[in-house]
C-alpha positions in Angstrom: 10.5 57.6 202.1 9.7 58.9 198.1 6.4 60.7 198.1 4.4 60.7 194.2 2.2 64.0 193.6 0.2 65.0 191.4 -0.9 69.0 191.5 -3.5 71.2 190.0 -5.4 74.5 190.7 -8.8 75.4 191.5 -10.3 78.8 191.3 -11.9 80.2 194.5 -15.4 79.9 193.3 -15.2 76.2 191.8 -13.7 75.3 195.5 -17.3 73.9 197.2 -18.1 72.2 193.7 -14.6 70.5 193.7 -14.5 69.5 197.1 -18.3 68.0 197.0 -16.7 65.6 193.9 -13.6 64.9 195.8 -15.6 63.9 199.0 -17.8 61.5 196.8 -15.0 60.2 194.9 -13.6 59.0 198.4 -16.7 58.2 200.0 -16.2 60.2 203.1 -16.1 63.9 204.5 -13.8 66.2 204.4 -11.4 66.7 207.7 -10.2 70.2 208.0 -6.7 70.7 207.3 -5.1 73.9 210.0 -1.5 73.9 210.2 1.2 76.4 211.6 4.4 76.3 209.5 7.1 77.7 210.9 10.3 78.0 207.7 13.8 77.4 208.9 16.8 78.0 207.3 20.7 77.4 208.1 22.8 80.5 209.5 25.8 79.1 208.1 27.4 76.2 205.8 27.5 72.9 207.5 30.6 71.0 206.9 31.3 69.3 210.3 31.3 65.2 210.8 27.7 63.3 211.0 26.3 64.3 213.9 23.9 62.3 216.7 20.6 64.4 216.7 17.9 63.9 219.9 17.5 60.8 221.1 17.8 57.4 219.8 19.3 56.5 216.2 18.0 53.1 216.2 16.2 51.5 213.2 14.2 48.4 213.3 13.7 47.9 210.3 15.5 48.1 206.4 14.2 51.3 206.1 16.2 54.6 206.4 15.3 56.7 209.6 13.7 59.6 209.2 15.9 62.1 211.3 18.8 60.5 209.0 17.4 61.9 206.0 17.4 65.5 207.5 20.8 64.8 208.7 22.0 64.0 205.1 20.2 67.4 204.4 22.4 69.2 207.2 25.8 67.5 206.2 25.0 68.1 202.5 23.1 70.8 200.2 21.4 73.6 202.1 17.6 73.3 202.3 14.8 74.5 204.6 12.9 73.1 206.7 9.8 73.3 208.6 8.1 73.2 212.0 4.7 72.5 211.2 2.0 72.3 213.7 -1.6 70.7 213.3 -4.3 73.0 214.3 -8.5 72.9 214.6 -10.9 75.4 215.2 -12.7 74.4 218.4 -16.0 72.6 217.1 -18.5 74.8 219.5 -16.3 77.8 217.5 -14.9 79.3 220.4 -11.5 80.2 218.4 -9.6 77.5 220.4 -6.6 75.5 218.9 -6.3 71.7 219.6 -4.1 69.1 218.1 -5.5 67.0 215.2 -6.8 63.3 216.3 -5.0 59.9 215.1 -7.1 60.0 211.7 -4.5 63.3 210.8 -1.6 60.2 211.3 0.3 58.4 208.8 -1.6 54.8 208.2 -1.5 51.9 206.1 -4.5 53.5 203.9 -1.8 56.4 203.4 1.3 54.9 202.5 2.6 52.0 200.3 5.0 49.9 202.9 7.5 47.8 201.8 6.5 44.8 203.6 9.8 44.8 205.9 7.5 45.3 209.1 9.0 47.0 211.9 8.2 50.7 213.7 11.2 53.0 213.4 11.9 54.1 216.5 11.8 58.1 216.1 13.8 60.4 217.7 13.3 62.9 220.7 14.3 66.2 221.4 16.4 67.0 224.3 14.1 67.9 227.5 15.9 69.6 230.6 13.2 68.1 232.9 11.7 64.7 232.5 7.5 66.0 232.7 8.0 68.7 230.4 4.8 69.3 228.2 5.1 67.3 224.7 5.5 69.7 222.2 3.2 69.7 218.9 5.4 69.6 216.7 6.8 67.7 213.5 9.9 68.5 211.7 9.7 68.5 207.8 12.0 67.8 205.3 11.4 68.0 201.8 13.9 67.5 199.1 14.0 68.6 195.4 11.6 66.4 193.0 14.2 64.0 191.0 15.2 65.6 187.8 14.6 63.6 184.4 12.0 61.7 185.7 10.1 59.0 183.5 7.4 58.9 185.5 4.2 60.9 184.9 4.3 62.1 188.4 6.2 64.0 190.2 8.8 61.8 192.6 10.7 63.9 195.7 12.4 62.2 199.0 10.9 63.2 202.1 11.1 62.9 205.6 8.4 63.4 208.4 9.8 63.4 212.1 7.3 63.7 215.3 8.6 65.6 218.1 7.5 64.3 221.2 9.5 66.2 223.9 11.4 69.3 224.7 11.5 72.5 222.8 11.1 72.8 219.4 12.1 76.1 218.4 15.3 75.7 220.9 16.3 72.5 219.1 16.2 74.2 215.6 18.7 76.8 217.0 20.9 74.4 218.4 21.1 72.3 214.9 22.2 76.4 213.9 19.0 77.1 212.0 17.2 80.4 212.0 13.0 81.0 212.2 12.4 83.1 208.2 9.0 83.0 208.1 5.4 81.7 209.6 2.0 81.2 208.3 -1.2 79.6 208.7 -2.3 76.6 205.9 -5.6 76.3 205.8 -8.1 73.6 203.3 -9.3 70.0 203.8 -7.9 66.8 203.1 -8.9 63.4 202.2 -8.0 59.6 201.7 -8.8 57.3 198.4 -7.2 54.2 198.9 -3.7 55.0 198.9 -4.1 58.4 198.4 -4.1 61.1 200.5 -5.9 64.0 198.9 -5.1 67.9 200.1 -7.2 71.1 198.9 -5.8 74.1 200.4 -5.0 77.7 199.6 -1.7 78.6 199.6 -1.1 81.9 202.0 -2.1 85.3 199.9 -3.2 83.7 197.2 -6.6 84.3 195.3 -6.8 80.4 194.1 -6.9 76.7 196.0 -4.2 73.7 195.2 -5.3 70.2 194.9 -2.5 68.0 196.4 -2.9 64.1 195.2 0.3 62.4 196.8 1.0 58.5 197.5 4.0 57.6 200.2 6.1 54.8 199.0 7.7 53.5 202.3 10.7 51.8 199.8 11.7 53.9 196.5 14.2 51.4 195.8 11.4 48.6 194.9 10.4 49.6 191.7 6.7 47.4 191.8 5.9 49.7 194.7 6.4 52.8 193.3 4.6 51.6 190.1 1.8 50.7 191.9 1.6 54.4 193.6 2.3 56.0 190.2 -0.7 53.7 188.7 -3.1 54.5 192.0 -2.6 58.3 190.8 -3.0 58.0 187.2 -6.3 56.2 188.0 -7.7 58.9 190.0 -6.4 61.7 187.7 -8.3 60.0 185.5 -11.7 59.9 187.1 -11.0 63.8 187.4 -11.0 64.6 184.3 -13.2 67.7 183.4 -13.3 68.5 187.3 -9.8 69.7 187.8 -6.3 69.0 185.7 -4.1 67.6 187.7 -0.4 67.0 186.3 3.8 67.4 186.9 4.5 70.7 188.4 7.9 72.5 187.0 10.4 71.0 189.8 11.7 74.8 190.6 8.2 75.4 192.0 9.0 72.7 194.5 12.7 73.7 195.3 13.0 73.8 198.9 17.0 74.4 198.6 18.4 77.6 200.2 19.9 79.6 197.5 
């Protein structure tokens, strides 16, 4: 799957203006956006054969499964990856943290399909008993944004994989990658057409990021990805004189392990 963005930044007190536009722009309110990221990265070089990781391989359809992708990532360049978990406050603000409803899910509204049909089947991890608690989980892999890009957006593979069973943290050491860091995300996010719209504040830092990104299910097609780049150009557009939003320098979004 190719993911489009678009980036820009918002000082702290422009953030309840911006996010008032952005909510009337896409007609709707603003879900709060929690997450727990926990960064991975490998102990050693990988060299050994293609591997089976977690449970089944299958794919359904002509597109490429997502625990593929990170596979190509482990047999190939060095990267990190993350652990990220989807929080909320508890809405009678008792401190409590719950896992996001289906409207924090991946829907047609959010990503361009191909037309192919057919749910991938994604992969579990291992579980040493067959009622152990699904974890909350969902393994991210991002790669570097595609260099001497044409496009007015920026264009990066990614992959998203669910984790439904077993534990997450023990499955990361196993595939012989090592916890770096943690930290808490923390904005809103939104949906315009086929945009999915994230203002957040990075960790430590004074300012917020508007994310606008499209998911193309098939980078190959090139109408589809047109279609995402015009979707974004359109909304840039409408904008304009609220907040810039452009290309970010790829090195900002280099997730390789150096």
């Amino acid at each position: 799957m190719h993911e489009l963005l678009l980036h820009g930044a918002v000082p702290s007190n422009r953030h309840g203006q911006v996010l008032s536009i952005l909510a009337g722009i896409a007609a709707m309110q603003p879900q709060p956006l929690h997450e727990r990221r926990l960064i991975y990265k490998p102990t050693r070089p990988v060299t050994r054969p293609s591997m089976q990781v977690g449970g089944s391989q299958a794919v359904q359809s002509k597109q490429m499964n997502p625990m593929q992708t990170v596979q190509g990532a482990i047999q190939g360049d060095l990267f990190y990856l993350h652990l990220v978990e989807d929080l909320v406050v508890d809405s009678q603000g008792k401190g409590d943290m719950e896992r996001k409803k289906d409207e924090e899910k991946t829907t047609g509204s959010e990503m361009m399909d191909s037309g192919d049909g057919g749910d991938e089947h994604q992969p579990s991890l291992p579980t040493s008993h067959p009622t152990a608690k699904p974890q909350n989980w969902t393994l991210q892999f991002r790669d570097i944004p595609e260099a001497g890009n044409r496009r007015p957006v920026t264009v990066r593979l990614i992959a998203d994989v669910p984790i439904t069973a077993g534990n997450a943290e023990a499955f990361m050491s196993a595939l012989e990658y090592t916890q770096t860091s943690t930290h808490h995300l923390q904005g809103h996010r939104l949906t315009h057409n086929a945009i999915s719209i994230l203002l957040f504040q990075p960790p430590s830092q004074p300012l917020y990021i508007l994310q606008l990104a499209v998911r193309v299910a098939d980078g190959t097609k090139p109408a589809l990805m047109d279609r995402g780049v015009k979707e974004l150009m359109a909304l840039k557009e409408q904008l304009k004189g609220v907040v810039d939003v452009d290309v970010v320098d790829r090195a900002v979004l280099d997730t390789r392990v150096r």
